[in-house]
C-alpha positions as CSV (number, residue, x, y, z in Angstrom):
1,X,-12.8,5.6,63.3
2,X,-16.1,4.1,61.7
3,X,-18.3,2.6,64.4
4,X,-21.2,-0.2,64.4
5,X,-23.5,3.0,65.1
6,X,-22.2,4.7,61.6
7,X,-22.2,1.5,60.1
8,X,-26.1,1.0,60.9
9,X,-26.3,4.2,59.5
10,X,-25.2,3.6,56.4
11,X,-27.4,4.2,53.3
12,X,-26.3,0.9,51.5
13,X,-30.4,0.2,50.5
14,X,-30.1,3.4,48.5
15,X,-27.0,1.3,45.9
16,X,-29.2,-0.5,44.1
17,X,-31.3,2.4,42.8
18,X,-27.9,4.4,41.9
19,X,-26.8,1.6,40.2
20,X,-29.5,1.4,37.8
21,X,-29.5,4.7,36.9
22,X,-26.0,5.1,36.6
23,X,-26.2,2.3,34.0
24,X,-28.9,3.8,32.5
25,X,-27.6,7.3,32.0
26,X,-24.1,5.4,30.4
27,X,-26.0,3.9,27.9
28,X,-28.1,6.8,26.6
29,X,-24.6,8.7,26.5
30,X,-23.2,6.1,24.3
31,X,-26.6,6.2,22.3
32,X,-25.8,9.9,21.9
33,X,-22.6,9.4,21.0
34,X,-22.9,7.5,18.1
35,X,-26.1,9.3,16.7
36,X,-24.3,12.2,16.0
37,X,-21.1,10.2,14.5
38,X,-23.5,8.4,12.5
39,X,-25.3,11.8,12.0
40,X,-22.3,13.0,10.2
41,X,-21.1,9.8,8.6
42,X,-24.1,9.8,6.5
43,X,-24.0,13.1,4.9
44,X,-22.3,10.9,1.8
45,X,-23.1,14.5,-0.1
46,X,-21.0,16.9,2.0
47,X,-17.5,17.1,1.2
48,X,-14.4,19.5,1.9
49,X,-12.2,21.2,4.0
50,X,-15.4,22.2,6.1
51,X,-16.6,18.8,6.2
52,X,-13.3,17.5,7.3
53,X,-12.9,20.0,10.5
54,X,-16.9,19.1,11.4
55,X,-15.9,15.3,11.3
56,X,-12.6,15.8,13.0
57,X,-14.3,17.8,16.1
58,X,-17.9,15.7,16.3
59,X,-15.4,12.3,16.7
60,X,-13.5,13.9,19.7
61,X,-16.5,15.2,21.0
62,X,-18.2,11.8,20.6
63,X,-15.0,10.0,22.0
64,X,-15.2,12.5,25.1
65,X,-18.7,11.6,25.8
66,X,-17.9,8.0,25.3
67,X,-15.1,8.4,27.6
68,X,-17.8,9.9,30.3
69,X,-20.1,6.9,29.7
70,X,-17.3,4.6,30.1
71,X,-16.5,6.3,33.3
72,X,-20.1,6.0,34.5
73,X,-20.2,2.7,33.4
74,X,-17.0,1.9,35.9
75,X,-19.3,4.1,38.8
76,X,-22.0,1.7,38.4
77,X,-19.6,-1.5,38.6
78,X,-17.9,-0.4,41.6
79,X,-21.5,0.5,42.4
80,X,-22.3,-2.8,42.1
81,X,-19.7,-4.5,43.4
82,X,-20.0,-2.7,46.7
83,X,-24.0,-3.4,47.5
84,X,-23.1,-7.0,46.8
85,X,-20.0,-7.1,49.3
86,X,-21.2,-4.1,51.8
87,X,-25.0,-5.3,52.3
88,X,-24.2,-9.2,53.3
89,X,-21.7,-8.3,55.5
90,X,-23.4,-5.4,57.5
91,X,-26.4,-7.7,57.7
92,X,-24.3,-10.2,59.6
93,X,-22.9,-7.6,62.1
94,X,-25.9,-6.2,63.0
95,X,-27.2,-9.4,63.2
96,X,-24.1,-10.4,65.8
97,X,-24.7,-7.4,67.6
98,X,-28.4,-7.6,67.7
99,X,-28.3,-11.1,69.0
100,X,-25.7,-10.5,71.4
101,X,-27.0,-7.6,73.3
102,X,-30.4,-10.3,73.0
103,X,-28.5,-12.2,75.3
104,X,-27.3,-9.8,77.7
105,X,-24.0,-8.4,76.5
106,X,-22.6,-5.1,76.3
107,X,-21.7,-4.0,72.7
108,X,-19.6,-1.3,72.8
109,X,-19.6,1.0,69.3
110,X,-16.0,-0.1,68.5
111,X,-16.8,-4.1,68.4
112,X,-15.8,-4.6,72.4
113,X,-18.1,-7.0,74.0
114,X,-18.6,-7.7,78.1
115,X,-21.0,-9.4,80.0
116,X,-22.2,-9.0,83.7
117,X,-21.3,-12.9,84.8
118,X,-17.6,-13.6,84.5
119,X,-18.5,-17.2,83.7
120,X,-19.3,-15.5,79.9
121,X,-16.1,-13.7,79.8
122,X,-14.9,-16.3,77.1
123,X,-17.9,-16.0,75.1
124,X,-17.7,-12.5,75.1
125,X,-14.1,-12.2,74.2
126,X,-15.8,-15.0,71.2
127,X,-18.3,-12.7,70.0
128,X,-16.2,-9.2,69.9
129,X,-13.2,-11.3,67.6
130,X,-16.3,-11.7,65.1
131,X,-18.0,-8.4,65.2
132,X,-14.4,-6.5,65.3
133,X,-13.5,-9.0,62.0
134,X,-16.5,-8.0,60.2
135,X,-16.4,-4.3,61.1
136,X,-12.7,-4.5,60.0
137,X,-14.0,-5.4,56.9
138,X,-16.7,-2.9,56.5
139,X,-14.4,-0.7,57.1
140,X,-11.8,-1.7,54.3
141,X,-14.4,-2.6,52.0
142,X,-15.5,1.6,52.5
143,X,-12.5,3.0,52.1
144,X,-11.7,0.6,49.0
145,X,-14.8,1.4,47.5
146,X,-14.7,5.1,48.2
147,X,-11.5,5.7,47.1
148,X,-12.8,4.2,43.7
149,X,-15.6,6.1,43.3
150,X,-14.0,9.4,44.3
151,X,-11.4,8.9,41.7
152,X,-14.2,8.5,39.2
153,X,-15.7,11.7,40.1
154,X,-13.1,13.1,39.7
155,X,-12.6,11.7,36.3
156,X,-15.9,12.7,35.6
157,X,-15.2,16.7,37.0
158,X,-12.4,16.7,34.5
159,X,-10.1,18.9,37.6
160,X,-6.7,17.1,37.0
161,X,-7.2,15.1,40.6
162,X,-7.6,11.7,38.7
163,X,-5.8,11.3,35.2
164,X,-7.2,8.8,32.7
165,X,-5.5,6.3,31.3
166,X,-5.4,6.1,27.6
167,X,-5.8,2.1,27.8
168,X,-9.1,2.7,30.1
169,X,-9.2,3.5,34.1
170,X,-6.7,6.0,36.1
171,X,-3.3,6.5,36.5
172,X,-0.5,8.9,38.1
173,X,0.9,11.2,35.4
174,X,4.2,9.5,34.8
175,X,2.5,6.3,33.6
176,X,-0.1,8.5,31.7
177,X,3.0,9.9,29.4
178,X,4.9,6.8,29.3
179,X,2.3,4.8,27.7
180,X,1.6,7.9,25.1
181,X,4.6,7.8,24.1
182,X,4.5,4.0,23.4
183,X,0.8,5.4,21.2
184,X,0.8,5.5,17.8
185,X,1.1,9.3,17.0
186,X,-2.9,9.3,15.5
187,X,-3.8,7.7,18.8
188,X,-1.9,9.8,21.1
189,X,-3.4,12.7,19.5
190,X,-7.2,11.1,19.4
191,X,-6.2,10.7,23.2
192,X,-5.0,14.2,24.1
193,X,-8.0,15.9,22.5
194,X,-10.2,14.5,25.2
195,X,-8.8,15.3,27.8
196,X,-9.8,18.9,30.0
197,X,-7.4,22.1,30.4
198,X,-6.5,20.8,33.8
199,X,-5.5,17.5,33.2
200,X,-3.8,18.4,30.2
201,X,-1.9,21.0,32.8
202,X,-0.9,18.1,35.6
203,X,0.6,16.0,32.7
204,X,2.3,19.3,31.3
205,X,4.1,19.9,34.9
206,X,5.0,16.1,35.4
207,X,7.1,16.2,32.3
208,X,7.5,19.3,30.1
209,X,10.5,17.7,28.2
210,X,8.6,14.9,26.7
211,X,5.3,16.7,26.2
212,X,6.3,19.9,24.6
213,X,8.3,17.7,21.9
214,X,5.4,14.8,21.7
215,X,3.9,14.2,18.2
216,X,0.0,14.1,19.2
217,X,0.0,16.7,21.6
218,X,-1.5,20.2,20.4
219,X,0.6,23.2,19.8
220,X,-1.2,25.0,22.7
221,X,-0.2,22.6,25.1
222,X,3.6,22.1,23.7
223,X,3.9,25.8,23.8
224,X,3.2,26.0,27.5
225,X,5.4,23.0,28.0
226,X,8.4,24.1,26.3
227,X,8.3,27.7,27.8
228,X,8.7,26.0,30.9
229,X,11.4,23.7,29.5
230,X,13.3,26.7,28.9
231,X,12.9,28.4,32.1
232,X,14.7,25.4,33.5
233,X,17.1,25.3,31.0
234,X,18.0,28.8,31.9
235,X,18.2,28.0,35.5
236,X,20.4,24.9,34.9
237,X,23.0,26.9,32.2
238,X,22.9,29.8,34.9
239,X,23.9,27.8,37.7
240,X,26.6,26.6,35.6
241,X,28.5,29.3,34.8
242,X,31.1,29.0,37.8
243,X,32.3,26.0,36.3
244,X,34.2,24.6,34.0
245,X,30.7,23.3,32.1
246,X,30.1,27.0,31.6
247,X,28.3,28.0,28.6
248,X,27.5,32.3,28.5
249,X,26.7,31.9,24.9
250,X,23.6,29.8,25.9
251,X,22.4,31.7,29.1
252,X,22.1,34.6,26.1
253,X,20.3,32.7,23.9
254,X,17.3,31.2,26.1
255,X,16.8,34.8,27.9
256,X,16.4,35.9,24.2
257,X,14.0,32.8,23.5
258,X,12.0,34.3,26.9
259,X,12.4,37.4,25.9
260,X,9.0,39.3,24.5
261,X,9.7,39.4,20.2
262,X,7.2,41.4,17.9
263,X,4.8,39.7,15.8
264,X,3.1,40.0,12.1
265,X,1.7,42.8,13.5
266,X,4.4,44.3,15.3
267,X,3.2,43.8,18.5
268,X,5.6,42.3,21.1
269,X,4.7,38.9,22.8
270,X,6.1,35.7,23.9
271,X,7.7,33.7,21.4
272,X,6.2,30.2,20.7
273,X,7.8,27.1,20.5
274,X,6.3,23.8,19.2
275,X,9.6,21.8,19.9
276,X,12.4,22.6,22.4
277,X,15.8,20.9,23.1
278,X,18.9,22.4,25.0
279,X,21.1,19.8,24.3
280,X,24.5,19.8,21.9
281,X,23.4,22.4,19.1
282,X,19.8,23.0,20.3
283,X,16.8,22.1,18.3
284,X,13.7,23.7,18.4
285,X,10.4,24.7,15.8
286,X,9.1,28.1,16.5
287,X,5.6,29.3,15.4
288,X,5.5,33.0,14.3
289,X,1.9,34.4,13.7
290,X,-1.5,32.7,14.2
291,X,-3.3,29.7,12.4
292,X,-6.7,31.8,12.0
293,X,-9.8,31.9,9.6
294,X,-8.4,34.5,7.6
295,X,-4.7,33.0,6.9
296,X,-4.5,32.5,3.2
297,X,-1.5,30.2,3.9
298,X,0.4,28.7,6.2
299,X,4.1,27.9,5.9
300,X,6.9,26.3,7.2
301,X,10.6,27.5,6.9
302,X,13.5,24.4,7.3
303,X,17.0,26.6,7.2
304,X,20.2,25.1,6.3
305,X,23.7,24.6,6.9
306,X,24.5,26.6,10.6
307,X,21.2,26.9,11.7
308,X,20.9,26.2,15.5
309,X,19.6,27.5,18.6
310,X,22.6,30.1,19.0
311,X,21.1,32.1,15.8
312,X,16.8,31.4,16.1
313,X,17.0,34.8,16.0
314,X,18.3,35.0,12.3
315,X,15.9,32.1,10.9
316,X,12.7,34.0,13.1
317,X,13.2,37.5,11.4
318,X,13.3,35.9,8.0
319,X,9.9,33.3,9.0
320,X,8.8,37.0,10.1
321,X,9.4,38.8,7.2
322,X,7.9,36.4,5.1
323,X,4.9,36.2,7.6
324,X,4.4,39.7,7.2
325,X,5.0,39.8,3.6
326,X,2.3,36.9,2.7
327,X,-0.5,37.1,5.8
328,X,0.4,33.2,6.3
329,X,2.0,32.1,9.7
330,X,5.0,30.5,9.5
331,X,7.0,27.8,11.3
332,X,10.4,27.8,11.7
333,X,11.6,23.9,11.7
334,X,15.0,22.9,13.4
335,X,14.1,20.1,15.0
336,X,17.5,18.7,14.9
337,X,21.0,18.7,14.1
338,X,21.8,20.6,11.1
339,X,25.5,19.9,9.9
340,X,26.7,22.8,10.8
341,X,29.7,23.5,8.4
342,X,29.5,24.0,5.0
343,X,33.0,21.8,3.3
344,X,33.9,18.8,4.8
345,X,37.2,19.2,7.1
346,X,40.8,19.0,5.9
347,X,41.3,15.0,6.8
348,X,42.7,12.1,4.9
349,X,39.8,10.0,6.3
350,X,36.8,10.6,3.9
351,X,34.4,9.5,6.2
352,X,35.5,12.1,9.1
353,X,35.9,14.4,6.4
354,X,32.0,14.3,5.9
355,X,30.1,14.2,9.5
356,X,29.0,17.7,10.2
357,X,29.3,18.7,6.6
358,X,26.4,20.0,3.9
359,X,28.1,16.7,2.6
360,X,27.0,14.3,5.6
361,X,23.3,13.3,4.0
362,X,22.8,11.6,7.6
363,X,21.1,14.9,9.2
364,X,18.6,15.2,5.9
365,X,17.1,11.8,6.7
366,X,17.0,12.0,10.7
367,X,14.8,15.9,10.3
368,X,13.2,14.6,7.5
369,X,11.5,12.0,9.5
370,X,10.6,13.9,12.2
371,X,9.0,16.5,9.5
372,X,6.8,14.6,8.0
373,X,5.6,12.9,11.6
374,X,5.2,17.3,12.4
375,X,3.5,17.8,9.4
376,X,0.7,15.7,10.4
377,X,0.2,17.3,13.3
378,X,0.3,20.7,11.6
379,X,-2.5,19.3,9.3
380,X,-4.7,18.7,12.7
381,X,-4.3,21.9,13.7
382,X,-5.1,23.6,10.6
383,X,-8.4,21.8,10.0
384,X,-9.3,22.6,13.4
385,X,-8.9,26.7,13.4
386,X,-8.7,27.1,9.5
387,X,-9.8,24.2,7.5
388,X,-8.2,24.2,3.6
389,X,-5.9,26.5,3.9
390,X,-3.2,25.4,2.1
391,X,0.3,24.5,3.5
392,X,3.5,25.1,2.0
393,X,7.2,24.1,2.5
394,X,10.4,26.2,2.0
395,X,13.8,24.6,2.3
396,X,16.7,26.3,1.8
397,X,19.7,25.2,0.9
398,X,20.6,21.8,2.9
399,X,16.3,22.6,4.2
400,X,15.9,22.0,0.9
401,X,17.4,18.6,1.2
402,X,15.6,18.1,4.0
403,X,12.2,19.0,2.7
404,X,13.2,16.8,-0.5
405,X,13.7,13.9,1.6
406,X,10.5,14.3,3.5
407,X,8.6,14.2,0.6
408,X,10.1,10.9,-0.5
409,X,9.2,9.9,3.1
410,X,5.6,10.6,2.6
411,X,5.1,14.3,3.5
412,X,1.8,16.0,2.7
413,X,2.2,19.9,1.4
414,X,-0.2,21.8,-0.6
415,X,2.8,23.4,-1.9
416,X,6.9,23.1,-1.3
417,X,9.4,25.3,-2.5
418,X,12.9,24.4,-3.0
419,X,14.9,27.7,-2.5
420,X,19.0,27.7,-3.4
421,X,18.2,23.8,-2.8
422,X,21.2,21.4,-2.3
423,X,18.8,18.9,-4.0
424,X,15.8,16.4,-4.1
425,X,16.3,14.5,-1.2
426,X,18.9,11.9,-0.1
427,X,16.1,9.2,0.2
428,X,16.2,6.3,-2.2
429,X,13.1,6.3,-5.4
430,X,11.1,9.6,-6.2
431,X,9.0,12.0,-4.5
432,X,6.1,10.2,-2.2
433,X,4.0,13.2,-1.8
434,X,0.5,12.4,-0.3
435,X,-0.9,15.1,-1.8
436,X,-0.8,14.2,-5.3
437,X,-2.0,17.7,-6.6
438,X,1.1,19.4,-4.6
439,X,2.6,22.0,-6.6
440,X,6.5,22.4,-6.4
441,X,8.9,25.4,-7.3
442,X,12.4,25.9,-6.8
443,X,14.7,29.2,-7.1
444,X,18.3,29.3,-7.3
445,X,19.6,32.0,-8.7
446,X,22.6,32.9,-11.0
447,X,25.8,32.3,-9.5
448,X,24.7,30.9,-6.7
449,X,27.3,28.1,-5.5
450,X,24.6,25.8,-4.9
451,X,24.4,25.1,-8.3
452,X,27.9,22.9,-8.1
453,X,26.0,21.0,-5.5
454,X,23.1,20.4,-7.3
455,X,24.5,19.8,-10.7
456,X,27.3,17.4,-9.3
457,X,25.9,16.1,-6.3
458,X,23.3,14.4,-7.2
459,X,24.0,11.2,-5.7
460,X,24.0,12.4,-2.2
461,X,21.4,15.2,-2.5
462,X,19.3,14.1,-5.3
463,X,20.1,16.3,-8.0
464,X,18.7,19.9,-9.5
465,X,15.4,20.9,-8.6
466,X,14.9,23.6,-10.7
467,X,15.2,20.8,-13.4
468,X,13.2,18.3,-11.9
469,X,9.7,17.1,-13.8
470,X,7.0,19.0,-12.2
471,X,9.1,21.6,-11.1
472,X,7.9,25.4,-11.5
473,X,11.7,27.7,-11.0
474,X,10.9,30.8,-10.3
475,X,12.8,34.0,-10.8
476,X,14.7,35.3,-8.4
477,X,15.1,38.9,-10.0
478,X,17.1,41.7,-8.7
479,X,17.8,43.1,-4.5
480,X,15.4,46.2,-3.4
481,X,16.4,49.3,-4.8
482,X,16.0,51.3,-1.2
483,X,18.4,48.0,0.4
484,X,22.3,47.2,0.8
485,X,22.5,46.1,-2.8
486,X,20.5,49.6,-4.7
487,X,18.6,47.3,-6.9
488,X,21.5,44.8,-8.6
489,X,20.7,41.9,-9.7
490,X,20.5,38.9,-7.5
491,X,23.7,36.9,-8.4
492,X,27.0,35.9,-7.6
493,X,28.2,33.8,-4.4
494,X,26.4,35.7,-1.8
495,X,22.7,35.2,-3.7
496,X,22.6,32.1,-1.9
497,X,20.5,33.6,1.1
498,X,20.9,37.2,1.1
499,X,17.4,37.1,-0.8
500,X,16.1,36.0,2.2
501,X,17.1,38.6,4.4
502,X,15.7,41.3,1.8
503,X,12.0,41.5,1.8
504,X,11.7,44.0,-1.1
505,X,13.9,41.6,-3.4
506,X,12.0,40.2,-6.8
507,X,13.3,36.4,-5.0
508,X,11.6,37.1,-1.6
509,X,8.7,38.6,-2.9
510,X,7.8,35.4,-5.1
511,X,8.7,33.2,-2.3
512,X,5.9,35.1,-0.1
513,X,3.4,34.8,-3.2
514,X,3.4,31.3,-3.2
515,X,2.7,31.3,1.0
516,X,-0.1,33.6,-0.2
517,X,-1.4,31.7,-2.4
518,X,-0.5,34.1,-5.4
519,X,1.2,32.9,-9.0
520,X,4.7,33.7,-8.8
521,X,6.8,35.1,-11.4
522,X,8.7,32.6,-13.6
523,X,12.7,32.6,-13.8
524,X,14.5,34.8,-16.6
525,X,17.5,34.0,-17.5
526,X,20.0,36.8,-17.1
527,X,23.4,35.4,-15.9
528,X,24.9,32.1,-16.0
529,X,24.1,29.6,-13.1
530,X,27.6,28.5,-13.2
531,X,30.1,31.1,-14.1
532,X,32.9,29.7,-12.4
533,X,32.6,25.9,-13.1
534,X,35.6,25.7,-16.1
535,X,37.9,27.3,-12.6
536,X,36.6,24.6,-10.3
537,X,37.3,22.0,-12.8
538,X,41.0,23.3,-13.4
539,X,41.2,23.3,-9.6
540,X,39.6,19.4,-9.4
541,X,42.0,18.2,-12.2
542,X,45.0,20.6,-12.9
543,X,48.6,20.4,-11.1
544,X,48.4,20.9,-7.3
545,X,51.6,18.9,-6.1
546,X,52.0,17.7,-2.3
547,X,50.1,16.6,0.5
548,X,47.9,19.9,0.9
549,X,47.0,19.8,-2.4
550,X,46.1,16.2,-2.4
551,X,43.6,17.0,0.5
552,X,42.3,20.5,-1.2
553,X,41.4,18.1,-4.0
554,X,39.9,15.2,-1.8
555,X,37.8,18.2,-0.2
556,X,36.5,19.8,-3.1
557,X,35.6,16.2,-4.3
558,X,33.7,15.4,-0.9
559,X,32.0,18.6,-1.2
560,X,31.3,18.3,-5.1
561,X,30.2,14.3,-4.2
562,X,32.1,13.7,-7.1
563,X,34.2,10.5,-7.7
């Protein structure tokens, strides 16, 4: 314990000095700061992508230096504040000590006071209540003041021992995330980028759940997160399996989302995941291939109807294959529930009938949401490793719905392709893209069932894309000749994705161009788009007595969206 001998010892002349200069060196960092902000700020002449990326990185830097000066500026304060508490009051015990042993008492080095005489016991047991009181105080006011100034250092070393709070000062990790998650997602981010590898790391292994699926936080980071995320989830579904909450379908797939998956360039490593959820159908966005200087695109894949975490596997080897077929890295986007079956159930309740259904246009506007909050996001990270490059959106089949919606929401795209599209969007008013020079194709080709959708659906979906204004439709051609399908052309009932999983066809190869940043090949008529629609009619309107046709009917309708 601190003793009047340590406490004479003390330094405390020496505060002032550090003060100064601690104030000193905060304001010449803050003077820095903004030089080179305003350095860049007043290049009126320099525009661009390039220009953009230099602006983006100089104001992080110049908010982490300001950041620093803040925190020297706290240093000094608590500088400050302890000279002005700590100097008067060690002044006054040495005083009291000095004048005591003066008078001929014993000061012992823990405040204890005696005197020779017993008739100066009381005084004595006077003088040690005061000198024990103020080197109580000392004492406090030390550790108080220590404990301060150690967590700035440690702010200051950037080592994860003292997290900053985004509203100023320090925090413990759980209060860090919760109030980022209260940020706006441009303030969250402007946060995160400040902060070091290490504390990024603490607030990664406080909570991996809400920071590998927070808006704001970089893909890096939300990778690392949400492989951890899925560690536990395998732990928890594995524990599970004696009981009746069991699950064997789901232990498979997170050991294959763990599970080492070739690349772009056929090399095997870990699989990367931007978003991660376990729960009902799983969710998740997977990155496959790099954002780098060299990527002449970069793309992002929303799958339809059945997509969900049980088949990632499915929608990566297409993202792969059209990776590999374009140079651009693409993103595979389920962030939520996709309905999950095609026609609406057998019910006389129209409204059950719909929920879950490529009918339901509730899942279209919950993903298209949170696409438009990741696109923003996916913009950061492009300027920063490979500013321009243009980005591009595929959404297929109800995807395409939900890519349609997003734009009516306010997505930004470079380019978005609407591919076997169940429409526009379910949003109310037109297309809201921020990119006003966007450039939008579509491909559905002949036969393809979709078409019923599109042509008598509008009212849920939005209508036909490839006959929307502005709308490029490209052709979608004929299957490889060295595949399944020897060549034929793409058409009939299963041309609604079997293009996608044949990267030689005429219909992948034009969706690939335009991730490439290549002109695509227009559509050529060849077949009909709707073959079958005078059967579906007869079906809709013709003689189907009883109660099961009454439902077939009521069906078809709910599926149709027709009245």
């Amino acid at each position: 314990m601190t003793g009047i001998a340590a406490v004479r010892g003390w330094p405390l002349d020496q505060l002032g000095a550090v003060v100064l200069a601690l104030e000193a060196g905060a304001d010449e960092l803050l003077g820095a700061a903004g030089a080179v902000q305003n350095s860049v700020a007043g290049a009126v002449d320099w525009t661009g992508a390039t220009h953009d990326a230099v602006t983006r990185r100089v104001t992080t830097q110049s908010a982490t230096t300001r950041r620093t000066a803040h925190t020297v500026e706290a240093a000094a304060a608590a500088g400050r504040q302890a000279w002005e508490e700590m100097v008067p009051a060690r002044t006054l015990l040495l005083q009291l000590v000095d004048t005591a042993r003066g008078a001929g008492f014993t000061v012992a080095d823990d405040g204890g006071v005696t005197h020779p005489s017993s008739s100066r016991t009381a005084d004595a047991g006077y003088l040690a209540t005061r000198i024990r009181s103020l080197l109580s105080t000392l004492r406090d006011l030390d550790g108080t003041f220590g404990l301060r100034l150690t967590q700035l250092a440690g702010l200051l070393a950037r080592d994860g021992e003292s997290i900053p709070h985004p509203l100023g000062g320090w925090a413990s990790p759980r209060q860090v995330i919760a109030t980022l998650q209260a940020l706006p997602q441009d303030a969250r981010r402007d946060f995160w980028d400040t902060l070091s590898p290490n504390e990024r790391q603490v607030l990664i292994d406080a909570d991996p759940q809400v920071i590998g699926n927070l808006d704001g936080v970089a893909f890096t980071d939300r990778i690392t997160a949400n492989r951890i995320s899925i560690r536990r989830a395998l732990a928890y579904e594995t524990a599970m399996l004696n009981t009746l909450l069991a699950d064997p379908g789901r232990v498979a797939d997170l050991k294959e989302l763990l599970a080492p998956a070739p690349g772009p360039d056929g090399r095997l490593g870990p699989r990367q995941f931007i978003a991660f959820d376990n729960s009902g159908n799983g969710r998740y966005i997977e990155q496959i291939g790099a954002l780098t200087p060299q990527s002449p695109g970069v793309g992002v894949f929303v799958p339809g109807t059945g997509a969900n975490l049980g088949n990632s596997e499915a929608q990566r080897r297409r993202a792969l294959d059209l990776a590999r077929s374009s140079g651009a890295p693409v993103f595979v986007f389920a962030d939520g529930d996709l309905p999950q079956k095609v026609a609406p159930k057998l019910t006389l309740d129209p409204r059950d009938a719909l929920t879950d259904s490529a009918a339901d246009p509730g899942p279209a506007r919950r993903l298209a949401q949170k696409l438009v909050t990741f696109g923003r996001d996916l913009d950061h990270e492009v300027a920063a490793a490979t500013p321009g490059t243009p980005v591009t959106y595929l959404g297929h089949s109800y995807g395409g719905s939900v890519v349609g919606t997003a734009e009516q929401y306010g997505l930004r795209a470079d380019n978005v392709v609407y591919a076997s599209s169940a429409g526009t969007g379910v949003g109310d008013g037109p297309w809201r893209n921020a990119n006003p020079d966007v450039h939008r194709y579509s491909m559905t080709p002949p036969g393809d069932p979709i078409h019923y959708a599109q042509k008598l659906g509008g009212m849920v979906h939005g209508g036909d894309p490839d006959t929307a204004p502005g709308v490029h439709r490209m052709d979608s051609g004929f299957y490889s000749t060295d595949g399944a399908r020897h060549g034929r052309l793409v058409f009939g009932t299963d041309a609604h994705a079997a293009y996608l999983d044949d990267p030689g066809s005429t219909a992948f190869g034009n969706l690939a161009a335009v991730l490439a940043g290549r002109e695509p090949t227009p559509y050529l008529g060849r077949a009909p788009d709707m073959p079958a629609a005078a059967a579906v009619e007869q079906t809709l309107h013709g003689p189907l007595p009883g109660l099961i046709g009454f439902t077939l009917k009521l069906s078809l309708k709910s599926l149709l969206h027709l009245p």
